[in-house]
Backbone as JSON, one array per atom type, in Angstrom:
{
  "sequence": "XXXXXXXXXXXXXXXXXXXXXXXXXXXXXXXXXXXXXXXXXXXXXXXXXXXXXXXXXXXXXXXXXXXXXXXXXXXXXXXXXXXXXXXXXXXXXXXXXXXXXXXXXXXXXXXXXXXXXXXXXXXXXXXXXXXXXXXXXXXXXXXXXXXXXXXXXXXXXXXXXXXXXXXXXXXXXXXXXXXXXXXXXXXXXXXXXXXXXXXXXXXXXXXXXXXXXXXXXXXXXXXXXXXXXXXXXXXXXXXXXXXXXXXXXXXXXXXXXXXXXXX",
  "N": [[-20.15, 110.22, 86.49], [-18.66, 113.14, 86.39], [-16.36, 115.18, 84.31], [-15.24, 117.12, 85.22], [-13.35, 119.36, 86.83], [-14.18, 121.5, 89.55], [-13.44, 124.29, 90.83], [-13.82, 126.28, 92.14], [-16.51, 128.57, 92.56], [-18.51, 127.62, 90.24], [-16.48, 127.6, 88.53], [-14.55, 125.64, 86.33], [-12.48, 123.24, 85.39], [-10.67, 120.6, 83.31], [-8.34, 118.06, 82.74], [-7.04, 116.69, 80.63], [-5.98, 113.35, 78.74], [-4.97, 113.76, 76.27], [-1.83, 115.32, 75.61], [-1.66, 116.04, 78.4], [-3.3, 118.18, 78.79], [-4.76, 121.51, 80.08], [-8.14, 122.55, 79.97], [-9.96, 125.8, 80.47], [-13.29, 126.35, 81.87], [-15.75, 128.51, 82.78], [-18.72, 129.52, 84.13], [-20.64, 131.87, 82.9], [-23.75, 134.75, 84.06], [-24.99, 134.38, 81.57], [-23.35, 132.68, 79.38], [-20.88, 130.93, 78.66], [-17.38, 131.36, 79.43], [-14.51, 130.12, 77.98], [-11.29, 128.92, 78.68], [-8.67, 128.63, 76.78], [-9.01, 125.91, 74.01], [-8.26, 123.47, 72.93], [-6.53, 121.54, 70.64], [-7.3, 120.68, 68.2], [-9.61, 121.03, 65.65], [-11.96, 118.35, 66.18], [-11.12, 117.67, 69.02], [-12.1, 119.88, 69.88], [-14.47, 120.08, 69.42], [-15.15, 117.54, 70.82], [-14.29, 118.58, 73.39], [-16.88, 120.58, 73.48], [-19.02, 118.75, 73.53], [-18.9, 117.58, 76.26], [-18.69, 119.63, 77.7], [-21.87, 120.65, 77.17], [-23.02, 118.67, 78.98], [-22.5, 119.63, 81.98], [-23.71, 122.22, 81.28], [-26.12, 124.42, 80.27], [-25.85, 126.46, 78.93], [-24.85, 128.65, 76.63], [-21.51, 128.85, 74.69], [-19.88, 131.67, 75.59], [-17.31, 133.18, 75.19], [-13.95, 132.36, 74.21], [-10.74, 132.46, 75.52], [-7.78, 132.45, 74.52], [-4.52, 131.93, 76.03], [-2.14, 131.85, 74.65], [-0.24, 131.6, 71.9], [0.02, 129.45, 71.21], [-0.38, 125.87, 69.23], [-1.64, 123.8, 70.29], [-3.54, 125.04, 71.99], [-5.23, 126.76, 70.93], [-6.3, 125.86, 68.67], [-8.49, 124.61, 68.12], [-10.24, 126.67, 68.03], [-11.95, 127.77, 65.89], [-14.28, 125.69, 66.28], [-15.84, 127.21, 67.77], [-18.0, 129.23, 66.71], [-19.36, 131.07, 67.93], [-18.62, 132.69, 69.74], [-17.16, 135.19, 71.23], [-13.86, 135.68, 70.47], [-10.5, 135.73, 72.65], [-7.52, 137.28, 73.14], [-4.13, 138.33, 73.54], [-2.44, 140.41, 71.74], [-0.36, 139.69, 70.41], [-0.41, 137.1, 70.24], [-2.25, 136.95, 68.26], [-0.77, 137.75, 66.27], [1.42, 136.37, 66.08], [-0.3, 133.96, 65.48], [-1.25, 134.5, 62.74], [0.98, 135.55, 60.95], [2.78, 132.85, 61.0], [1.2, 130.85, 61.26], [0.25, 128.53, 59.35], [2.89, 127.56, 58.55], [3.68, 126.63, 61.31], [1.62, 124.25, 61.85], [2.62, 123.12, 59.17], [5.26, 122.14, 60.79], [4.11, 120.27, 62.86], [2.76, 118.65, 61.36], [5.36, 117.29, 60.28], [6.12, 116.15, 62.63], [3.72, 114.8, 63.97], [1.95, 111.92, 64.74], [0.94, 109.74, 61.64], [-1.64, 109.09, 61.45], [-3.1, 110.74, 62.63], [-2.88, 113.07, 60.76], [-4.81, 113.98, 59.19], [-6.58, 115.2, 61.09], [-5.16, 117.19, 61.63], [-4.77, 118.94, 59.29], [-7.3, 119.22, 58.76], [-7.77, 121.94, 60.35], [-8.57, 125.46, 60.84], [-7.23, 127.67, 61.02], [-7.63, 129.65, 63.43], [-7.24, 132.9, 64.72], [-7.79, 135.12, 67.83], [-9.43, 137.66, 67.86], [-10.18, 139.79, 69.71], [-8.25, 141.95, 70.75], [-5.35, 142.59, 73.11], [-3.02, 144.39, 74.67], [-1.97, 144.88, 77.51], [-3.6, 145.2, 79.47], [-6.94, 143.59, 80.02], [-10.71, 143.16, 80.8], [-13.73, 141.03, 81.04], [-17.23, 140.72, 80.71], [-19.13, 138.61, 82.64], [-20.77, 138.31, 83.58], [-19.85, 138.31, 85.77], [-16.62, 139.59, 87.01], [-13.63, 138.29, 84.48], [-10.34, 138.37, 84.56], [-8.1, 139.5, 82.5], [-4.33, 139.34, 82.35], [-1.39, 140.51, 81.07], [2.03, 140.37, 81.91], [4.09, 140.0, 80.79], [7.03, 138.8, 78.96], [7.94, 135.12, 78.67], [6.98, 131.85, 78.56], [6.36, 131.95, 75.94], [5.62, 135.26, 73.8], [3.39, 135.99, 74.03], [1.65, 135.28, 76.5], [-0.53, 135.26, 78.92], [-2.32, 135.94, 81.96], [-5.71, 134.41, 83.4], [-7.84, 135.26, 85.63], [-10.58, 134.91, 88.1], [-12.32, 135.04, 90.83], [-11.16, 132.8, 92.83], [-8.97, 131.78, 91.01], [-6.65, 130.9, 89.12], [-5.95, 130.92, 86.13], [-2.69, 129.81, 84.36], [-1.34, 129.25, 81.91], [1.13, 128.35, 79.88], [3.28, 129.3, 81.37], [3.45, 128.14, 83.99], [4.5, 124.85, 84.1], [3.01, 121.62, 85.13], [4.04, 118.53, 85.99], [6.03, 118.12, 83.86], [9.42, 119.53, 82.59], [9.25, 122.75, 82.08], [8.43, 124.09, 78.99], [10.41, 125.14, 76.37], [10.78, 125.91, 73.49], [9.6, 128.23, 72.18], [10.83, 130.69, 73.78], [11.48, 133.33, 76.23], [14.18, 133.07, 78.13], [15.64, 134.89, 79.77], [13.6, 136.64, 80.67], [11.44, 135.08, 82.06], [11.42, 134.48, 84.91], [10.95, 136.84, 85.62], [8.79, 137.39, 84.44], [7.29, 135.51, 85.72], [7.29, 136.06, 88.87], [6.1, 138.2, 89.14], [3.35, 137.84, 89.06], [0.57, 138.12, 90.12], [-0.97, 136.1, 92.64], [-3.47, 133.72, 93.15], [-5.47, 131.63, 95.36], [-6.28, 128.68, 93.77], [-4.21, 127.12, 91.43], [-3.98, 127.03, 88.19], [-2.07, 125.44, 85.63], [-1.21, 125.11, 81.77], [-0.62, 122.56, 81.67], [-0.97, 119.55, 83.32], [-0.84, 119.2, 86.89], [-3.39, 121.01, 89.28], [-1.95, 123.56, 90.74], [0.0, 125.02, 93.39], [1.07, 128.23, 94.94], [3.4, 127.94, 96.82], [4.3, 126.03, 94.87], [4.37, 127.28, 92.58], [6.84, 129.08, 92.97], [9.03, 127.86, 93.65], [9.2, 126.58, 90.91], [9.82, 129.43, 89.74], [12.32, 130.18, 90.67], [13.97, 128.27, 89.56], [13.92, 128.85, 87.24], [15.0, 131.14, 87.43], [17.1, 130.08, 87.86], [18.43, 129.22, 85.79], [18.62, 131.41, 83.76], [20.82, 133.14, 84.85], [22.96, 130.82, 85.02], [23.02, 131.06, 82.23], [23.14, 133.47, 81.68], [26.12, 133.77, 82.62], [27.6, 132.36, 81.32], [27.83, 132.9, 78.67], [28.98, 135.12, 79.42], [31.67, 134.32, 79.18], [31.81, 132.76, 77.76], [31.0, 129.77, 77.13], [30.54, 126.64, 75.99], [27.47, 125.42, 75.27], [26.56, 122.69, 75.4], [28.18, 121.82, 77.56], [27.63, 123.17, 79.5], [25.21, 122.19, 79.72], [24.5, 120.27, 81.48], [24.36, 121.0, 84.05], [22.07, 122.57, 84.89], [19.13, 123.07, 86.56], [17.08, 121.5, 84.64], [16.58, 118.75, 83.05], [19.27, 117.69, 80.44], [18.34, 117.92, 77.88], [16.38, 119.69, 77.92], [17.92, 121.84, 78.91], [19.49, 122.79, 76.76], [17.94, 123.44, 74.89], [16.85, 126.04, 76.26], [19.13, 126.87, 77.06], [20.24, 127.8, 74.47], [18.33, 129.64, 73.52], [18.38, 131.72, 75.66], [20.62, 132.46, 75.2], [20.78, 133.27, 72.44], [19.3, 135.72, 72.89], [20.99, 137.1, 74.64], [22.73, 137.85, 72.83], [21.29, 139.56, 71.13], [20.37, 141.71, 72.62], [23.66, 142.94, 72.72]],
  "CA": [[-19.08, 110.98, 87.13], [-18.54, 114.99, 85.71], [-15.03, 115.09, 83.71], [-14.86, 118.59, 85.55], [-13.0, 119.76, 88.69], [-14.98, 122.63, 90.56], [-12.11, 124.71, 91.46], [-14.47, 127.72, 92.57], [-18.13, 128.66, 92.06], [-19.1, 127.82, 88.81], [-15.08, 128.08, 88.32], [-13.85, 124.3, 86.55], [-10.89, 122.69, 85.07], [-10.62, 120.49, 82.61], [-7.71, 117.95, 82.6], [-7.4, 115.75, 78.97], [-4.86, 112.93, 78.2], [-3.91, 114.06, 75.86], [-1.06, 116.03, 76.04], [-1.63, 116.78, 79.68], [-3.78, 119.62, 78.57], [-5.78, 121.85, 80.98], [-8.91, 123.63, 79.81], [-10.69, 125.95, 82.03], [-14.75, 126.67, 82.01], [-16.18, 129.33, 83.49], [-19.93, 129.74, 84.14], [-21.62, 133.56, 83.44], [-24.92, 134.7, 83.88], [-26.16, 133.83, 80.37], [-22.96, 131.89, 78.96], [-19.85, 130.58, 78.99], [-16.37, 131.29, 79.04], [-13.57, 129.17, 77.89], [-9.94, 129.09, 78.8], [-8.21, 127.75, 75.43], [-9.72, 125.2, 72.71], [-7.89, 122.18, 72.62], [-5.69, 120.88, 70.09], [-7.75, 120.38, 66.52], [-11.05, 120.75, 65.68], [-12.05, 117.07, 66.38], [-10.93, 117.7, 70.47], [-12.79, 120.89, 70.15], [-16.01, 119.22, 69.63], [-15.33, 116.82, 72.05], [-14.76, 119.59, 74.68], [-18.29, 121.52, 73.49], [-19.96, 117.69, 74.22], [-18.7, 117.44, 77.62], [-19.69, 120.99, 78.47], [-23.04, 120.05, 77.49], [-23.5, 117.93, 79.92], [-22.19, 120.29, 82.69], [-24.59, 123.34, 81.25], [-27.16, 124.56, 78.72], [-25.66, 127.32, 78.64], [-23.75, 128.66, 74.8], [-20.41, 129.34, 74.46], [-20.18, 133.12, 74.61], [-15.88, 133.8, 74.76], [-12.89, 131.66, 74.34], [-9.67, 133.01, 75.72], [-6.11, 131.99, 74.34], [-3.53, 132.12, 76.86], [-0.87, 131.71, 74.04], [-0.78, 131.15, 70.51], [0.44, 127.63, 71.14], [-1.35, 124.86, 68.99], [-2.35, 123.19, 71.31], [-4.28, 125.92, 73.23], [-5.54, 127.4, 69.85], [-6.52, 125.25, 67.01], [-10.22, 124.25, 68.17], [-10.99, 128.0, 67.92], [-12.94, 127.43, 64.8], [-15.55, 125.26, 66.38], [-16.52, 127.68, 68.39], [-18.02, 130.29, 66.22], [-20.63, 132.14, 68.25], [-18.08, 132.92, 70.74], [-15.88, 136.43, 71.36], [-12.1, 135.13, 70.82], [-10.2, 137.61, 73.3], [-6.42, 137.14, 73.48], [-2.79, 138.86, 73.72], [-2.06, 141.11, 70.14], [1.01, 139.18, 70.05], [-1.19, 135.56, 69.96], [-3.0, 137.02, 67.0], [0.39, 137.88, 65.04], [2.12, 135.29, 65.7], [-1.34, 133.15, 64.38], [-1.72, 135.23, 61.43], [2.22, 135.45, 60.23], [3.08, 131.52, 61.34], [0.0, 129.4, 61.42], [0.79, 127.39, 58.3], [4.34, 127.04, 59.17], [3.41, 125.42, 62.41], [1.28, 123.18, 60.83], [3.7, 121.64, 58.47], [6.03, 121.38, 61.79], [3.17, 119.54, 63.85], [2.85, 117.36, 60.79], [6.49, 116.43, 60.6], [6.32, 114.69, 63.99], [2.57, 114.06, 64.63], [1.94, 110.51, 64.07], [0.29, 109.79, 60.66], [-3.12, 109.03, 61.66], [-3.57, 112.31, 63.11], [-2.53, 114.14, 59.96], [-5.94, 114.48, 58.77], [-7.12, 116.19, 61.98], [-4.41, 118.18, 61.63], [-4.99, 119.48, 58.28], [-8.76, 119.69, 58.74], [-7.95, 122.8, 61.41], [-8.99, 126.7, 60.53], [-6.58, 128.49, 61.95], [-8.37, 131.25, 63.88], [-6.62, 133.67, 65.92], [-8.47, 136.18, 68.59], [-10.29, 138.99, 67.16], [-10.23, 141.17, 70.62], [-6.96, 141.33, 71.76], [-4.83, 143.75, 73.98], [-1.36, 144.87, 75.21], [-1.78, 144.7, 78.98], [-4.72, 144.04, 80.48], [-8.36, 143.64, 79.97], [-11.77, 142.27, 81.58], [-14.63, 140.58, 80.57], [-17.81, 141.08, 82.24], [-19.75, 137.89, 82.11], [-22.07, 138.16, 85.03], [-19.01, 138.35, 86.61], [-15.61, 139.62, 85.83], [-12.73, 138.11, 84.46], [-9.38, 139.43, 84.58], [-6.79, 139.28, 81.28], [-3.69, 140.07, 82.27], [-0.21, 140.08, 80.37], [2.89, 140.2, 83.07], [5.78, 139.77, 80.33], [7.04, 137.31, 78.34], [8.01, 133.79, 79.7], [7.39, 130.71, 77.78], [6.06, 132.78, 74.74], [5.98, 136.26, 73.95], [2.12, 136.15, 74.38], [1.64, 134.58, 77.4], [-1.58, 136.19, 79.14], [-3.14, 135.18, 82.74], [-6.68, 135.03, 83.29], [-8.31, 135.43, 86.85], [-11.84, 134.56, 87.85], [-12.48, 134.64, 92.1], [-10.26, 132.22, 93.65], [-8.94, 130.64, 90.22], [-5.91, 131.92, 88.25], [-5.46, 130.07, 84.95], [-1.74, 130.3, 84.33], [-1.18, 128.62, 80.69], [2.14, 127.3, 79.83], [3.76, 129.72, 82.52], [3.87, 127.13, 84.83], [4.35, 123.58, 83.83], [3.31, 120.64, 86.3], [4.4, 117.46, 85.41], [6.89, 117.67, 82.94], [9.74, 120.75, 82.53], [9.23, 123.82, 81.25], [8.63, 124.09, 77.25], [11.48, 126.47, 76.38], [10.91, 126.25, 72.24], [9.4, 130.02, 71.78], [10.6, 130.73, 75.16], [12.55, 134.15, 76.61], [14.18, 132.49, 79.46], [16.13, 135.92, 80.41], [12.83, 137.46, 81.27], [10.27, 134.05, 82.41], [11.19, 134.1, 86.17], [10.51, 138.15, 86.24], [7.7, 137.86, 84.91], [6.26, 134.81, 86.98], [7.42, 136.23, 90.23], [5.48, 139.74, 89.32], [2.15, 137.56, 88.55], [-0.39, 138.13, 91.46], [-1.06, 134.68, 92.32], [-4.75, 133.49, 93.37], [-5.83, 130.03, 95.49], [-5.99, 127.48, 92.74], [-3.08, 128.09, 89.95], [-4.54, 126.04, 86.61], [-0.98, 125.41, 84.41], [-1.61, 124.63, 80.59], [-0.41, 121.1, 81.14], [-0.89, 118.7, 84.58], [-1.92, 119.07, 87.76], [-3.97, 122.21, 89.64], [-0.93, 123.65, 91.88], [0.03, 126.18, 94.6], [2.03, 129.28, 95.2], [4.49, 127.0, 97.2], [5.0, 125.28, 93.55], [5.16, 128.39, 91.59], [8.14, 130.05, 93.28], [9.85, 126.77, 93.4], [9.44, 126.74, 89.77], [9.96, 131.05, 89.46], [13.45, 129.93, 91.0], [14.34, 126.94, 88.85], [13.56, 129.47, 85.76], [15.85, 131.89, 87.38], [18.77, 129.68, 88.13], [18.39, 129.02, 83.92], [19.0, 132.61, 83.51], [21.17, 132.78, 85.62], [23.51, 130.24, 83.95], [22.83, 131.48, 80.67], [24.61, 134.89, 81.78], [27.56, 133.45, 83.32], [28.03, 131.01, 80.45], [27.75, 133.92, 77.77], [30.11, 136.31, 79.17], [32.61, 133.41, 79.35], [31.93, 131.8, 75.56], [30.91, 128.79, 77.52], [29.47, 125.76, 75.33], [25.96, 125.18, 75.39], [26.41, 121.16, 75.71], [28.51, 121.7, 78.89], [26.38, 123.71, 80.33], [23.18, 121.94, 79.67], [24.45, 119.39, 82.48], [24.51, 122.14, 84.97], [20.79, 123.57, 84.99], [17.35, 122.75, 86.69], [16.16, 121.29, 83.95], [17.55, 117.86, 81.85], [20.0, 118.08, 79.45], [17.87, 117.91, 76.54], [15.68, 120.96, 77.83], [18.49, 122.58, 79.47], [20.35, 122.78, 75.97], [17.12, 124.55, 73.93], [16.5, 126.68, 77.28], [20.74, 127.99, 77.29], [20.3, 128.51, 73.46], [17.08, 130.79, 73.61], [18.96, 133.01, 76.71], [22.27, 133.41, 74.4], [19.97, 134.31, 71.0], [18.55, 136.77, 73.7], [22.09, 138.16, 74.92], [23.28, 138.26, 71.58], [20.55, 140.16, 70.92], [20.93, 142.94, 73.54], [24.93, 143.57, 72.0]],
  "C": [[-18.62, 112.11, 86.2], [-17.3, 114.14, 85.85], [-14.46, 116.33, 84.42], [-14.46, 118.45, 86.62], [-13.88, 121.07, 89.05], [-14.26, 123.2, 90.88], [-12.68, 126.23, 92.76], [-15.62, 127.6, 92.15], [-18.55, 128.77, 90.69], [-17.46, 127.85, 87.67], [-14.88, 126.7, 87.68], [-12.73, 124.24, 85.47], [-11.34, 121.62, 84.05], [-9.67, 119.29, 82.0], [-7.56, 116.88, 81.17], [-5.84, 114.6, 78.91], [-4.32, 113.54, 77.69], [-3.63, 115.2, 75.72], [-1.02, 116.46, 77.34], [-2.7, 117.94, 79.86], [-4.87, 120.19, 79.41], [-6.62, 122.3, 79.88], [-9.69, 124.17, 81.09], [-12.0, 126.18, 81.53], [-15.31, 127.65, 83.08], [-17.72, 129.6, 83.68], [-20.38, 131.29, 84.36], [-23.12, 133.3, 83.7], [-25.8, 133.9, 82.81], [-25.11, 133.16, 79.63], [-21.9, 131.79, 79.17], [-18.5, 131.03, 78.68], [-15.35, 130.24, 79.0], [-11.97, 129.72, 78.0], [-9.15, 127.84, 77.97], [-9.28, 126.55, 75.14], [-9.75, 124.12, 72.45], [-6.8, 122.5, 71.07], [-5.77, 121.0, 68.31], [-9.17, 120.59, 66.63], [-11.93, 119.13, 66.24], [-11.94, 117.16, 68.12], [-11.68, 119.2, 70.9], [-14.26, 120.48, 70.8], [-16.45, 118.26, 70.4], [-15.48, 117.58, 73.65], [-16.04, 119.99, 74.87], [-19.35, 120.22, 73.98], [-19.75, 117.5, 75.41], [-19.06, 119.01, 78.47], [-21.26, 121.11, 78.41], [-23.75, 119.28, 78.59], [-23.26, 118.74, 81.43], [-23.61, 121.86, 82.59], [-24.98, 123.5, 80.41], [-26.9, 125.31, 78.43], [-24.56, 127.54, 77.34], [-22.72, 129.04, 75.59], [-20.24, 130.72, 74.31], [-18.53, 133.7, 74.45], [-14.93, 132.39, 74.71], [-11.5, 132.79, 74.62], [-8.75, 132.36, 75.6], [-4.97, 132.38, 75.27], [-2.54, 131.83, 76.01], [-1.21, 131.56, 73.2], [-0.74, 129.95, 69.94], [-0.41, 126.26, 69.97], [-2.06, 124.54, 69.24], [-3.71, 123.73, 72.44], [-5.35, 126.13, 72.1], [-6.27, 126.98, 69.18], [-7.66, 124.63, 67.12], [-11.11, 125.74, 68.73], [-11.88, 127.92, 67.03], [-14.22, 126.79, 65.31], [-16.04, 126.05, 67.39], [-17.11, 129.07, 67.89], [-18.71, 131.5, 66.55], [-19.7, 132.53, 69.38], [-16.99, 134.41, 70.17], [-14.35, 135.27, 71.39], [-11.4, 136.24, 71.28], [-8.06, 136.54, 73.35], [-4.86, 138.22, 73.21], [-2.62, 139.66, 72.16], [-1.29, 140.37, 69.93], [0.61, 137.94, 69.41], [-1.47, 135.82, 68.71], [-1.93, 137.19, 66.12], [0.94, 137.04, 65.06], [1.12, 133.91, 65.0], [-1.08, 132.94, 63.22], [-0.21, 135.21, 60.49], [2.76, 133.69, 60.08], [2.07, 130.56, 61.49], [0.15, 128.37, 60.89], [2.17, 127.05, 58.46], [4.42, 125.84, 60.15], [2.75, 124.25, 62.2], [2.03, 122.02, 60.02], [4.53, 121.14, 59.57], [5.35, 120.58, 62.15], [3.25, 118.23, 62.89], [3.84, 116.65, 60.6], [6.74, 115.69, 61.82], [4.74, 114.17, 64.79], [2.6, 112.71, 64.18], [1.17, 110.6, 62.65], [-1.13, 109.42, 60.85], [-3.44, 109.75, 62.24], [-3.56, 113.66, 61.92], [-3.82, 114.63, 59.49], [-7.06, 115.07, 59.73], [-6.12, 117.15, 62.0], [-4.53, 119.49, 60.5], [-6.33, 120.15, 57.99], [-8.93, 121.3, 59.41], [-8.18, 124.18, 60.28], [-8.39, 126.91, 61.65], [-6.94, 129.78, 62.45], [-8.32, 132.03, 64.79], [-7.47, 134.49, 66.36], [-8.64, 136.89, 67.77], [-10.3, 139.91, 68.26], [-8.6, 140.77, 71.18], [-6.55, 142.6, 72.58], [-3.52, 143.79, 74.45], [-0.74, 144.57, 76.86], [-2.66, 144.39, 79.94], [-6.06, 144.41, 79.9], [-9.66, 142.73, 80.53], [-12.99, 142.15, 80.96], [-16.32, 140.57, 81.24], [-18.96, 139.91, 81.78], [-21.06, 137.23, 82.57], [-21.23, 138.73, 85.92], [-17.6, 138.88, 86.45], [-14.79, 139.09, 86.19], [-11.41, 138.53, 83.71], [-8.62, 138.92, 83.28], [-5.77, 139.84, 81.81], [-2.05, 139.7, 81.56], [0.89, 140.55, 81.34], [4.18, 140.33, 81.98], [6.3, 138.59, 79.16], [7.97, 136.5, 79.07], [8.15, 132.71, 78.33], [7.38, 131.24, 76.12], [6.39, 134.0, 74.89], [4.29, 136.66, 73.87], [1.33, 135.18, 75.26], [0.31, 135.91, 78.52], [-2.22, 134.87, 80.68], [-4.62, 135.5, 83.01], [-7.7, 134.49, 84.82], [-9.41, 135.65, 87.09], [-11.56, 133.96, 89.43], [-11.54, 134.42, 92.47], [-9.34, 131.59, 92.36], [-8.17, 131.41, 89.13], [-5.48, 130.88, 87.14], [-4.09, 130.33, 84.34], [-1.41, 130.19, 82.67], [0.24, 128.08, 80.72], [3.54, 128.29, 80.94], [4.46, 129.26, 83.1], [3.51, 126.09, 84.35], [4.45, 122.84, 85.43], [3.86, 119.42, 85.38], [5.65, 116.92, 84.64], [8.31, 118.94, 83.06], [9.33, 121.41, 81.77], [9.15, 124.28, 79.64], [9.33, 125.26, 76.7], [11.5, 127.18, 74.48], [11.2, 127.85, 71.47], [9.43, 131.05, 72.85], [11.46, 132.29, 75.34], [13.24, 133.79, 77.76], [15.08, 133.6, 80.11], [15.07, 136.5, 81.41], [11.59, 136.61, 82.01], [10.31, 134.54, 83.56], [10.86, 135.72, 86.48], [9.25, 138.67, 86.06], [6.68, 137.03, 85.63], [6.28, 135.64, 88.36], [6.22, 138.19, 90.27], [3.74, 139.21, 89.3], [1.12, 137.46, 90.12], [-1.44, 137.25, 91.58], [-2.91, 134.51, 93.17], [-4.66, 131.73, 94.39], [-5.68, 129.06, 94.97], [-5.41, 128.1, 91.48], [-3.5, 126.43, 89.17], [-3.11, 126.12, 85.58], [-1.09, 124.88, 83.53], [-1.61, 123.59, 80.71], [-0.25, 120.62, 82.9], [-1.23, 119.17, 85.32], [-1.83, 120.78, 88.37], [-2.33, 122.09, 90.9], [-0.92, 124.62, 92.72], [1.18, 127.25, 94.62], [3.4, 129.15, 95.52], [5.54, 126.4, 95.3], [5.47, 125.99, 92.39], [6.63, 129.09, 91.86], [8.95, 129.08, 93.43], [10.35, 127.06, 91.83], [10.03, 128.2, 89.07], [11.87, 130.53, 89.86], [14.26, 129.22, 90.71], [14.78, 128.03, 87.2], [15.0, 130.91, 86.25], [16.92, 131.3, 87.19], [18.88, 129.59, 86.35], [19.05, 130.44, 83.46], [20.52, 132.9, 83.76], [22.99, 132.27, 85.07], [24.25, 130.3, 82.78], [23.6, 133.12, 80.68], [25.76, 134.67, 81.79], [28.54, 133.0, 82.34], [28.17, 132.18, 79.04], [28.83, 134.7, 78.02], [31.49, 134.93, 79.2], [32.79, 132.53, 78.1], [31.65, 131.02, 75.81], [30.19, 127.53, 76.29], [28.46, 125.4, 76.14], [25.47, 123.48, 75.84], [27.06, 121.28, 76.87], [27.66, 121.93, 79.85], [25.1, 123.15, 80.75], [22.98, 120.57, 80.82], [24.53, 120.21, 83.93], [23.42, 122.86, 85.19], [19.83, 122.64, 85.73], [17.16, 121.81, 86.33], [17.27, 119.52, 82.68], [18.32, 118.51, 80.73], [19.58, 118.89, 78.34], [17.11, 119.63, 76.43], [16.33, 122.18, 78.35], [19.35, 123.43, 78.03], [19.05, 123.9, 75.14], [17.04, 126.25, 75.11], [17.47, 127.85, 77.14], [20.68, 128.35, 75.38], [19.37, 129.53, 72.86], [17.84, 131.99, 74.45], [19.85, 133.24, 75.49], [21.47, 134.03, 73.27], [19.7, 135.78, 71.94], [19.62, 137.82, 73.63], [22.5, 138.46, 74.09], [22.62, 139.5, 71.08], [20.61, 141.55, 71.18], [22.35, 143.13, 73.22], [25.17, 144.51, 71.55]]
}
């Protein structure tokens, strides 16, 4: 039984325990594209054995939809491959890589630390500002819409089959850490949505589920204005949003850094 979904012709998915994590696969003429890496080197190599079995075909790009860890950090095992992603992905790599690192290791479990440590942090080498395409038999689209959960947040479009990255969360809420939540729902609602929407983490969803979610991300905003011009606390508030307390509270203190910001 294939580990792959089929989402489109030659189009598949990817879904992994752990963490929830999508990858996508793409089939060209003469090789493959990838939509993010996995996690560590160690889940890299497990991805490149399960694509084996799917095709003979090499690895010829990986695309980062964020600079996330998680998306990122089994870039290294793929060395014969174009890395194409966002300018922003690659700076925030290249300035913060090791930083993140020691965070990951303060709360990974300890028997992971030595996949953690093993990683080569290796940010994109083609990147771009706003949009770009790949031509791989076939083309696929790069495009950057705004920032949202990150500030290099990049979708990448292939037929019927729009890979969103951490954009749209299924499953769980929204990951608000390195998030702009003033500007997320303007730039989901501007993103020109495709058949099957692929979100970094849980299940393949629909248009129906994005503007649900585009409208969840606004009311956050939303909120986070109201509560700003008014001095409001951030713990009151964080029972008043979308989104649980816990994520409602990082979510309303990302908007105010924001408004503060704009002053």
């Amino acid at each position: 039984m294939t580990v792959f979904d089929e989402l489109g012709d030659g189009v598949f998915r990817r879904r992994y325990e752990s963490l929830d994590l999508n990858i996508g696969v793409v089939l060209g003429t003469e090789a493959v594209l990838l939509v993010d890496s996995r996690a560590s080197h160690r889940q890299a190599d497990q991805l490149r054995a399960e694509i084996e079995t799917l095709t003979a075909l090499p690895i010829g790009w990986v695309v980062n939809t964020h600079f996330h860890w998680d998306h990122t950090w089994g870039n290294a095992r793929f060395p014969e491959a174009a890395l194409w992603g966002h300018k922003q992905c690659r700076q925030e790599m290249v300035a913060n890589g090791e930083q993140v690192r020691q965070d990951v290791l303060d709360w990974i479990p300890a028997e992971h630390h030595e996949a953690v440590n093993e990683v080569l942090i290796t940010p994109p080498t083609n990147t771009f500002s706003e949009q770009a395409s790949i031509d791989i038999g076939r083309k696929v689209d790069l495009t950057y819409y705004g920032r949202g959960h990150t500030n290099s947040d990049i979708v990448v479009g292939v037929d019927n089959v729009l890979f969103v990255g951490d954009l749209v969360e299924e499953g769980a809420p929204p990951s608000f850490g390195d998030s702009y939540p003033l500007d997320w729902a303007t730039t989901l609602s501007d993103i020109e949505l495709l058949d099957a929407i692929v979100p970094g983490h849980g299940d393949v969803v629909d248009r129906v589920f994005v503007a649900a979610q585009c409208e969840e991300l606004r009311a956050v905003a939303d909120l986070a204005r109201k509560g700003h011009r008014q001095q409001a606390d951030i713990e009151h508030l964080s029972a008043r949003g979308p989104f649980p307390p816990a994520t409602m509270r990082i979510a309303l203190a990302r908007s105010y850094a924001q408004l503060d910001d704009e002053l």
